[in-house]
N, C-alpha and C positions, 0 to 999 in steps of 0.2 A: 342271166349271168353277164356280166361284163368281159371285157374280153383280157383281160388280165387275173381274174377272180383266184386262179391256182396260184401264181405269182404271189397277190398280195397275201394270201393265206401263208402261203409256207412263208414270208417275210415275216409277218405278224405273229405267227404259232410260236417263237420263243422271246418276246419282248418283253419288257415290263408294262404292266398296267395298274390304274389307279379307278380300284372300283368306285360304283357311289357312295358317299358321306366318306371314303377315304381320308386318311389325313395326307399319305404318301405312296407312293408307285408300289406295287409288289410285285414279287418275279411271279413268270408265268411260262411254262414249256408244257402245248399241246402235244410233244411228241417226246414227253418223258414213259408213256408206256403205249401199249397196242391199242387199248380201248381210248385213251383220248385222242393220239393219232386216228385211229375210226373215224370220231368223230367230228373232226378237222377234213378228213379228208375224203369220205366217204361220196359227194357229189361227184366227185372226180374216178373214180374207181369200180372197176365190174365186180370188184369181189374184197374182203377185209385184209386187212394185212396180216402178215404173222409176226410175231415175236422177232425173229430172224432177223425180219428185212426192216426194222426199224432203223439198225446203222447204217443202210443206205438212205434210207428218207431221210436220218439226222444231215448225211454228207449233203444231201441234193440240198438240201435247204439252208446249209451256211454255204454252198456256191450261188444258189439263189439271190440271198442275202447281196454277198458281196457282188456280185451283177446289178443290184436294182440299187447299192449305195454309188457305184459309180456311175450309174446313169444317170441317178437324180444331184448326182456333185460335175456330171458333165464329163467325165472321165469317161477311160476304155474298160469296158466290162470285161471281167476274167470269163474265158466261155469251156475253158478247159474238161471242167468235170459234167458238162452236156452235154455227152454223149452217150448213147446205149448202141449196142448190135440192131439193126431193125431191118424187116426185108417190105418189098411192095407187096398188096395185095388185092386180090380185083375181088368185087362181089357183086353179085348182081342183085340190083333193086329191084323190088316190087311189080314197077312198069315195063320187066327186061330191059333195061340201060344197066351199062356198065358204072362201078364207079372206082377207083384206084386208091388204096390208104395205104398208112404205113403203120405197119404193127411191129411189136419188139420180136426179136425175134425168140426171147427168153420170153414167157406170160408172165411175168413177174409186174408188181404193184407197183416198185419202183421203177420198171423199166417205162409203164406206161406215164407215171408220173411225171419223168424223164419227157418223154414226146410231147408229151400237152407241155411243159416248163417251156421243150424249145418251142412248138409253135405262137404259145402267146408273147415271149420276150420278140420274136422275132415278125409278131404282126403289133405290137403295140407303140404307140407314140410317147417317147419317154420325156417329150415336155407334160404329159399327162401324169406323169410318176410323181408323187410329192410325199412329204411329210406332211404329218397336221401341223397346222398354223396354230394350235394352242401349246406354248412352251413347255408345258407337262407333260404333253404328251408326245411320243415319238412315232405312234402308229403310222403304215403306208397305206395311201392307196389309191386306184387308180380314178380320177376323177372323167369319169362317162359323162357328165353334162354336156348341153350343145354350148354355151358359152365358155367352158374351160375355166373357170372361175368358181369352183370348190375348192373349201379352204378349212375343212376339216373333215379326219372320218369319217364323224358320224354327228347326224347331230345331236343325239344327247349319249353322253355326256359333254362332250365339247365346243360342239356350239354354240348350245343353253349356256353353259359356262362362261366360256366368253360374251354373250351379249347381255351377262346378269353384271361381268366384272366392268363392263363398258357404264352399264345404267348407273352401276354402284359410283362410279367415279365419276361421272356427270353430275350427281348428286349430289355428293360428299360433303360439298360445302354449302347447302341450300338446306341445310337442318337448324 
C-alpha cells in the first residue's frame, strides 16, 4: 500500500467512471450500501461495517473529498470533521519493547477510519496528489513513483487510452 491508499479510496468511492467500451462516464457510489462500502474498505478495517455507521463513512469522505480538492488546487484544506475521541495506548511486542498507538476511543469503524484519514493526509506529500491527466477522467491518486511523474491512475484504461489517442493523431493524415 501506498501511503495515501485510504485517502485516494474514500476520494474515488463516489466519482463517476467510464467503464471499458463506455460511451460516457456513469455514476458510481461504493458507499451506497454496507456490502459495497465492505468492500472498498475492508483493507483498512478490523472488522465490517454496519448498516448504522454508514452516515458517518458518507461524512468522512465528502470531508476527505474536499481536503484532497484543495490540496491539489493549493488551497487551505478544511480539517474540521477529522476528528474522533482517541486515547494513547502502550502494547507490548513480541521482543518485550514497548510500543505507544492511538486508538479511538469509541471501536467503532468510523472512528478508526477517522485515525488512518488523519495520519496519511498528514504524512503525505500533496505535490504527489493529482488528478488523471486523461480529460475523461477525474479519478485521484497518489503517485508513489521515485521520479513523481505519474500521469494517470491507472494504466488501463487511461493510459492505453491516451497513447492509442496520441498514435491515432500522428496518423491521421498518413492514410
Amino acid at each position: 500500500m501506498t501511503d495515501a491508499d485510504l485517502v485516494v479510496a474514500l476520494v474515488n468511492a463516489r466519482a463517476k467512471r467510464r467503464p471499458p467500451h463506455a460511451r460516457s462516464a456513469v455514476e458510481h457510489d461504493a458507499l451506497a450500501d454496507a456490502a459495497g462500502a465492505n468492500a472498498l474498505l475492508e483493507p483498512f478495517l478490523d472488522h465490517p461495517l454496519d448498516e448504522h455507521e454508514l452516515p458517518a463513512v458518507r461524512a468522512l469522505q465528502r470531508t476527505v473529498v474536499a481536503a484532497v480538492d484543495a490540496l491539489i488546487d493549493g488551497g487551505e484544506p478544511p480539517v474540521e470533521g477529522l476528528t474522533t475521541p482517541a486515547v494513547y495506548w502502550l502494547d507490548r511486542e513480541p521482543d518485550g519493547t514497548l510500543r505507544a498507538s492511538v486508538r479511538p476511543m469509541r471501536a467503532s469503524a468510523p472512528a478508526s477510519l477517522v485515525i488512518t484519514v488523519i495520519r496519511e493526509l498528514g504524512e503525505l506529500d500533496p505535490a504527489r496528489l493529482r488528478r488523471c491527466a486523461r480529460p475523461e477522467c477525474s479519478l485521484v491518486f497518489y503517485d508513489a513513483t521515485r521520479s513523481g511523474t505519474q500521469r494517470w491512475h491507472a494504466e488501463s484504461p487511461c493510459g492505453l487510452r491516451e497513447r492509442q489517442r496520441r498514435h491515432r493523431a500522428r496518423h491521421a493524415g498518413q492514410t
